[in-house]
DSSP file (Angstrom, degrees, kcal/mol; ACC not computed):
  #  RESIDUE AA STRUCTURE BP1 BP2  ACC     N-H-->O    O-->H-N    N-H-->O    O-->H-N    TCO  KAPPA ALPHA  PHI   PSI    X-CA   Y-CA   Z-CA
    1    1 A X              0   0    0      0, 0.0     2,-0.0     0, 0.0     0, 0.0   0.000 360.0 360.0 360.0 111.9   82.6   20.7  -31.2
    2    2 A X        -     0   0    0      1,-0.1     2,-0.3     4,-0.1     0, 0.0  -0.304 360.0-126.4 -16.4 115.3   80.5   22.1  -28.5
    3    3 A X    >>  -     0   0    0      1,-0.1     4,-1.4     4,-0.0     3,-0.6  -0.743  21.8-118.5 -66.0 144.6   77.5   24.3  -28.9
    4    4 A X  H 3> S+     0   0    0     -2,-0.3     4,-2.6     1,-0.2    -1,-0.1   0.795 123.7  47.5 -35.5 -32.4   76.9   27.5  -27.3
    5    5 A X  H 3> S+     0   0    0      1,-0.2     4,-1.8     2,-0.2    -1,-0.2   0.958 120.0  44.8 -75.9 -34.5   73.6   26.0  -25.4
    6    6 A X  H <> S+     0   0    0     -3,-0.6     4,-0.6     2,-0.2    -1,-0.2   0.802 113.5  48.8 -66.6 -25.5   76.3   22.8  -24.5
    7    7 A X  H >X S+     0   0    0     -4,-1.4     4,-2.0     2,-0.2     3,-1.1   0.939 110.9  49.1 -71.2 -68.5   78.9   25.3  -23.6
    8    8 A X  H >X S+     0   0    0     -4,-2.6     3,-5.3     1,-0.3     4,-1.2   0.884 109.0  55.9 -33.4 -94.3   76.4   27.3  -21.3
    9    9 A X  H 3X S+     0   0    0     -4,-1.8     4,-2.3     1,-0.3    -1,-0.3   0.576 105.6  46.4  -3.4 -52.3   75.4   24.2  -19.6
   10   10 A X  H <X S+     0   0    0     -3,-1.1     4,-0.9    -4,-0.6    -1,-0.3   0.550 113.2  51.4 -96.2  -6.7   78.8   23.2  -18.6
   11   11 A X  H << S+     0   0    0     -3,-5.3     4,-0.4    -4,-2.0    -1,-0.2   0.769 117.4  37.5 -78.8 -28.8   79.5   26.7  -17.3
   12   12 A X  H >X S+     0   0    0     -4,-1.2     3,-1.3    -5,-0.2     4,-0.8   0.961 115.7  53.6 -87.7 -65.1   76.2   26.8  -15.2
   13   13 A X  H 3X S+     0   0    0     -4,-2.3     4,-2.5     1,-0.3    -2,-0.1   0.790 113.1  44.5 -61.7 -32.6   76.7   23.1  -14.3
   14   14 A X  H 3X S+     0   0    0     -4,-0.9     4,-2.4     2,-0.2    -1,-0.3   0.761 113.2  49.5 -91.9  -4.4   80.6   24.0  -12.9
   15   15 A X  H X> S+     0   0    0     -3,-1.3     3,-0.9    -4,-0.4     4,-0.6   0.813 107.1  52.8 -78.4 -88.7   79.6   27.2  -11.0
   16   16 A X  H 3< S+     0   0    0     -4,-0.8     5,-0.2     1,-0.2    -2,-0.2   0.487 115.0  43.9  -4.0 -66.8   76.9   25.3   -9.4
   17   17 A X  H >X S+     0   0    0     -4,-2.5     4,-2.0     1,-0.3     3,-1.8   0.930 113.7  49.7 -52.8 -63.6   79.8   22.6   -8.4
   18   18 A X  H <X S+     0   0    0     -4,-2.4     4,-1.4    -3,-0.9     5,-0.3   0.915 110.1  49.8 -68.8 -37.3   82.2   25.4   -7.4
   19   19 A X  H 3< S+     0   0    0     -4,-0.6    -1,-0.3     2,-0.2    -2,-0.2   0.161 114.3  44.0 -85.8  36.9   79.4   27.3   -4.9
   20   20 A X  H <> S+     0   0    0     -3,-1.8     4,-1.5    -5,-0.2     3,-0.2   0.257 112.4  52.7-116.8 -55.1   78.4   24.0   -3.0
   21   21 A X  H  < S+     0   0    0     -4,-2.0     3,-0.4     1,-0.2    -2,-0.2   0.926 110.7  48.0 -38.0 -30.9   82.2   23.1   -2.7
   22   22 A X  T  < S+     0   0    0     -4,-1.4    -1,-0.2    -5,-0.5    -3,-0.2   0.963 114.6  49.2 -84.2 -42.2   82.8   26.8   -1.2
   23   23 A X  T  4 S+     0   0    0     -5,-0.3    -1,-0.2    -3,-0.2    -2,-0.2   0.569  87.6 105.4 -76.3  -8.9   79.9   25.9    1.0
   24   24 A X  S  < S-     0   0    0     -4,-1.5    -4,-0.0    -3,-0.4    -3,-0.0  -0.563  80.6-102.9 -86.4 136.4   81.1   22.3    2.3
   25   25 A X        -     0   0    0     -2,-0.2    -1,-0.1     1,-0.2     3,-0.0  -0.068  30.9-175.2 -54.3 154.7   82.4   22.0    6.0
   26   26 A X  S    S+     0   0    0     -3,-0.1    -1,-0.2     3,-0.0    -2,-0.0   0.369  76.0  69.9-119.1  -7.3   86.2   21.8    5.8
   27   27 A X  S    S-     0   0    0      1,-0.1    -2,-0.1     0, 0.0     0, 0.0   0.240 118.0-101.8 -97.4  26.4   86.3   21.1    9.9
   28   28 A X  S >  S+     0   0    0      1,-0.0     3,-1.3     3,-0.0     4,-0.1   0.553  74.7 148.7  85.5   5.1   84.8   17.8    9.7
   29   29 A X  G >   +     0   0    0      1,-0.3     3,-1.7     2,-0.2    -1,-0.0   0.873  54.7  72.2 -58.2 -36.5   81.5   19.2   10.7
   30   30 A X  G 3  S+     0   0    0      1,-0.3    -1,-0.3     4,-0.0     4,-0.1   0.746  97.2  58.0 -65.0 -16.1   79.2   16.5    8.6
   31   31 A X  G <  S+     0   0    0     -3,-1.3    -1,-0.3     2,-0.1    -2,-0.2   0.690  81.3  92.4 -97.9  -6.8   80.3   14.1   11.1
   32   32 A X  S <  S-     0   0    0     -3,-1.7     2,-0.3     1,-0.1    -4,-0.0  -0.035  90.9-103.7 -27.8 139.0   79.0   15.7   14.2
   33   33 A X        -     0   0    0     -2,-0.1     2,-0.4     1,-0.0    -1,-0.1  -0.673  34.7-112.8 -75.3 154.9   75.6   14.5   15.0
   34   34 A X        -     0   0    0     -2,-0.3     2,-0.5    -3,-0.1    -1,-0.0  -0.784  35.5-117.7 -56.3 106.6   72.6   17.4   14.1
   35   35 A X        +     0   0    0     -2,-0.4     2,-0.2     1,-0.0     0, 0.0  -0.694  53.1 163.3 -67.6 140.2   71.1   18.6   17.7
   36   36 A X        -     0   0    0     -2,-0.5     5,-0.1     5,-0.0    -1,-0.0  -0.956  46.1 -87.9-151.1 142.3   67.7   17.4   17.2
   37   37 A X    >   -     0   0    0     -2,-0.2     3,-1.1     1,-0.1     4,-0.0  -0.529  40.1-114.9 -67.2 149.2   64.9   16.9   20.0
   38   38 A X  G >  S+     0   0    0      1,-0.3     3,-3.0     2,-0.2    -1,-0.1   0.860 109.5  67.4 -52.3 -61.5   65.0   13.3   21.7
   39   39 A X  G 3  S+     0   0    0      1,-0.3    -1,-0.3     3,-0.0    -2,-0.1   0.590 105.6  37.5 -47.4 -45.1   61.5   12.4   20.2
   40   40 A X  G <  S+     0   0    0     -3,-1.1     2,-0.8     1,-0.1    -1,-0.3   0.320  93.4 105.8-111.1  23.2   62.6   12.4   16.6
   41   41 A X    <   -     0   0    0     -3,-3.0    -1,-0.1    -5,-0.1     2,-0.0  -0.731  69.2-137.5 -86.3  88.4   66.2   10.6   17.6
   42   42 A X        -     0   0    0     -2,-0.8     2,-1.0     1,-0.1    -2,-0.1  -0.410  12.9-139.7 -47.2 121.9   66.1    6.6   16.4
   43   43 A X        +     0   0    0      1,-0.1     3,-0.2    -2,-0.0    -1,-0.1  -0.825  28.8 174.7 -86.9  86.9   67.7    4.6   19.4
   44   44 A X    >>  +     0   0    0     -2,-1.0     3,-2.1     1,-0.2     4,-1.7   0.221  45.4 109.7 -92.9  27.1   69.8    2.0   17.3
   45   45 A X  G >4  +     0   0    0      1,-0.2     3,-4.7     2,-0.2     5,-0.2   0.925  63.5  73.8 -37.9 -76.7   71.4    0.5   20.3
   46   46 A X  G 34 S+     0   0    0      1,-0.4    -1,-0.2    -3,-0.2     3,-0.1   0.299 112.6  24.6  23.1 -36.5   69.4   -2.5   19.8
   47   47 A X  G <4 S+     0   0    0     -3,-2.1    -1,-0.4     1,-0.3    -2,-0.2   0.354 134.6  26.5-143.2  13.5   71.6   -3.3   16.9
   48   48 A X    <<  -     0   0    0     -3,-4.7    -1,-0.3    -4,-1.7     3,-0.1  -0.617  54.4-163.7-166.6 130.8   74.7   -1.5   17.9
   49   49 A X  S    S+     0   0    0      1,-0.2     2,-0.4    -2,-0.1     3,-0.1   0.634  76.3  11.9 -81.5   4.6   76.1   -0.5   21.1
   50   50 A X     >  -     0   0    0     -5,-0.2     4,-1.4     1,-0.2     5,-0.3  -0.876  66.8-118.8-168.0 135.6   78.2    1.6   20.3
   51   51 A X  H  > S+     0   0    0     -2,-0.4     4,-0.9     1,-0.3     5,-0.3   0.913 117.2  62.7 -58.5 -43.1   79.5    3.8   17.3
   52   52 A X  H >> S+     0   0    0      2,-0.2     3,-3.7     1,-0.2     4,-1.4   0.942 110.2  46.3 -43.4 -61.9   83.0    1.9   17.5
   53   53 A X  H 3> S+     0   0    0      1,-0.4     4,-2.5     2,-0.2    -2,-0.2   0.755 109.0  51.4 -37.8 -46.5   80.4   -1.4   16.4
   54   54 A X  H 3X S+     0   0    0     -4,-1.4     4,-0.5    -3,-0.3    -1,-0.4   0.488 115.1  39.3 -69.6 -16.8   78.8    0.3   14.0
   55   55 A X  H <X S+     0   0    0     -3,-3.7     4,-1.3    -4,-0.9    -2,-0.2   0.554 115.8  48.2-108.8 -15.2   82.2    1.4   12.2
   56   56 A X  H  X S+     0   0    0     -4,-1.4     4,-1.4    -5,-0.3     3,-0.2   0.956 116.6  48.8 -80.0 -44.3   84.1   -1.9   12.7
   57   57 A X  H  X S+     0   0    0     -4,-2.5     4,-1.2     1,-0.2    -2,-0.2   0.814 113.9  47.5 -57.6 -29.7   80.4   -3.6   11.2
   58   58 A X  H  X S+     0   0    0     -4,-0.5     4,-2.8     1,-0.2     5,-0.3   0.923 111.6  50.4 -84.3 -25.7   80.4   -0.8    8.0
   59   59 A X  H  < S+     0   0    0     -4,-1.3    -1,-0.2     1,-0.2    -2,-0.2   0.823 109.9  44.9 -72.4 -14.0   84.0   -1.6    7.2
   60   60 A X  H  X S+     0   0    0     -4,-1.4     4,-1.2     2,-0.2    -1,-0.2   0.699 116.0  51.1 -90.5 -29.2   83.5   -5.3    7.1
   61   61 A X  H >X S+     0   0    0     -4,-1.2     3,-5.9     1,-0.2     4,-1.2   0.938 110.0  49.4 -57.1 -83.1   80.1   -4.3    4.9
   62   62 A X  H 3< S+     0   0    0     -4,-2.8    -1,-0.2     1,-0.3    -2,-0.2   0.600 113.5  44.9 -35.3 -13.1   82.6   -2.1    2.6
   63   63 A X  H >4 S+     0   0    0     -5,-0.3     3,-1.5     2,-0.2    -1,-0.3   0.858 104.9  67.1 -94.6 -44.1   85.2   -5.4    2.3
   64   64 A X  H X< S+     0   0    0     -3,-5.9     3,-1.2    -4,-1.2    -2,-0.2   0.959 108.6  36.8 -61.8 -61.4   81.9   -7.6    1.6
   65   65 A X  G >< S+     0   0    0     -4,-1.2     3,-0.7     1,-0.3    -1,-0.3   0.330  76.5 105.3 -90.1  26.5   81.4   -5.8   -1.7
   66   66 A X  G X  S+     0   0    0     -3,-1.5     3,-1.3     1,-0.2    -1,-0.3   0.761  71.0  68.5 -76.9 -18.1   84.7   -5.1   -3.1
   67   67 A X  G <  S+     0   0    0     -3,-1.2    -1,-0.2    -4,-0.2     3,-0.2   0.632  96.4  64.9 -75.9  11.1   84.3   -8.0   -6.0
   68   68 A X  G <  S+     0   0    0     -3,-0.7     3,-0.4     1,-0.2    -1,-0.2   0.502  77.9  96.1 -83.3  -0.1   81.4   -5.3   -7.3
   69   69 A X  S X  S+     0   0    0     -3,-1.3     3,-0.9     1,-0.4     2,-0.7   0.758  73.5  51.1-106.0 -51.9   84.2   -3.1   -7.8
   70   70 A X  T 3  S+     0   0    0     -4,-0.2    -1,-0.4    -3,-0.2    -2,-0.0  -0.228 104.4  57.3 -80.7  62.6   84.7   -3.8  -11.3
   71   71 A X  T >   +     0   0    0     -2,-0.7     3,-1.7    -3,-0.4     4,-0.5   0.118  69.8 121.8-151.3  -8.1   81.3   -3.3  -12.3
   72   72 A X  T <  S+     0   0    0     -3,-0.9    -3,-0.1     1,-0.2     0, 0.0  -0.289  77.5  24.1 -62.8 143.9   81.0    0.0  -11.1
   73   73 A X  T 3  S+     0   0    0     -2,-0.1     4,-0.3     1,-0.1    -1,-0.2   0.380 118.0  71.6  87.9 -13.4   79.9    2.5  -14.2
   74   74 A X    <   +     0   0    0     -3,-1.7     4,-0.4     2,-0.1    -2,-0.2   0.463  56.3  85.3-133.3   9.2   78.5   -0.5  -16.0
   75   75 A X  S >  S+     0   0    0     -4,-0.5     3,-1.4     1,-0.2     7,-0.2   0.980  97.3  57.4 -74.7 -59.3   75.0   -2.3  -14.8
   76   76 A X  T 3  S+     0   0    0      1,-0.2    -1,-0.2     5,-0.1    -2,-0.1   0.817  93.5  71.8 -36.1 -40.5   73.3    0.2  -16.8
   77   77 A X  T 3  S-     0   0    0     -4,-0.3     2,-0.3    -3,-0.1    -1,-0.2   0.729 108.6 -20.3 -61.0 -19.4   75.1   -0.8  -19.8
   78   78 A X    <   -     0   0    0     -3,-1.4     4,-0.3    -4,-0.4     0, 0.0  -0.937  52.7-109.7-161.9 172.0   73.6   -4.1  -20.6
   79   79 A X  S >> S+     0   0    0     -2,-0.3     3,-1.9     2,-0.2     4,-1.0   0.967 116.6  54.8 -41.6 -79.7   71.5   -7.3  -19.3
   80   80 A X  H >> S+     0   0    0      1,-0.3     4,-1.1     2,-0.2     3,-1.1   0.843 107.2  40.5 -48.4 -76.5   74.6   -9.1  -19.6
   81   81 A X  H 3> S+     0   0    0      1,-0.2     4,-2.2     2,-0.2    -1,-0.3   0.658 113.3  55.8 -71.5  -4.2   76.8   -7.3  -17.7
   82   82 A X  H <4 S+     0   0    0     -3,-1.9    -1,-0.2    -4,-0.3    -2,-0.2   0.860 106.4  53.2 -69.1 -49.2   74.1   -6.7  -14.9
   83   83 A X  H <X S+     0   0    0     -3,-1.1     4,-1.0    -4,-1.0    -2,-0.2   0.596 104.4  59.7 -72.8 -15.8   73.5  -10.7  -14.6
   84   84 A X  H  X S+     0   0    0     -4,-1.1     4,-1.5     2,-0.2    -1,-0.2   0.872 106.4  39.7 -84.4 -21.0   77.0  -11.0  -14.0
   85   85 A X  H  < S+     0   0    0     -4,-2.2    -2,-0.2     1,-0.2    -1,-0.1   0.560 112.5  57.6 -97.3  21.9   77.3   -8.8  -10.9
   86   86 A X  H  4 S+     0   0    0      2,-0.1    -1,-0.2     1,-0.1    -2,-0.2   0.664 110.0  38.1 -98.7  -1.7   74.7  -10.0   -9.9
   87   87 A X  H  < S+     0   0    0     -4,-1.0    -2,-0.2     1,-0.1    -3,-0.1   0.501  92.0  95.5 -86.9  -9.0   76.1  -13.6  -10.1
   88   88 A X     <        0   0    0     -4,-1.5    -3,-0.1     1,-0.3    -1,-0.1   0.907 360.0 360.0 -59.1 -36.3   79.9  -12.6   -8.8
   89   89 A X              0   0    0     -4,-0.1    -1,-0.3   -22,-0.0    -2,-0.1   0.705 360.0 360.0 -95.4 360.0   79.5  -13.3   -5.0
C-alpha cells in the first residue's frame, strides 16, 4: 500500500513527465543543428566527411553492441552479472 508522501511523489514526479513531454518538439526540431557562432562549432570532418558517414558509422556502432542487450537493467545487480557483460564480446 502506498503512502500519502509515496503517493505525492508519484503525482509530482508524473506532472513533471507530462509538462516536459508538452514541451518536446513534435516537428523533428532536436535534429536541426543549434545556430551557434563558427568559433564554438567543432569541425569533425577530420573524422567524418559527411553526416551520411557518420550515420552509416553509428548504425554499425549500434549493431556492435547488441549482444549487451540482455544485460541491460542488470550490471548494477551483481559482480557476477557485471563480469559477464563485460566478458560477452
Amino acid at each position: 500500500m502506498k503512502t500519502p508522501l509515496l503517493q505525492t511523489m508519484y503525482a509530482t514526479a508524473l506532472l513533471m513527465l507530462v509538462a516536459v513531454l508538452a514541451g518536446t518538439p513534435e516537428s523533428g526540431r532536436a535534429n536541426e543543428p543549434a545556430a551557434s557562432d563558427a568559433q564554438y562549432t567543432w569541425d569533425l570532418t577530420e573524422f567524418y566527411a559527411s553526416k551520411a558517414l557518420w550515420t552509416t558509422h553509428l548504425e554499425r556502432l549500434r549493431g556492435d553492441v547488441d549482444f549487451l542487450a540482455p544485460y541491460a537493467g542488470k550490471l548494477r545487480d551483481d559482480a557476477s552479472t557485471l563480469l559477464s557483460a563485460l566478458d560477452a564480446n
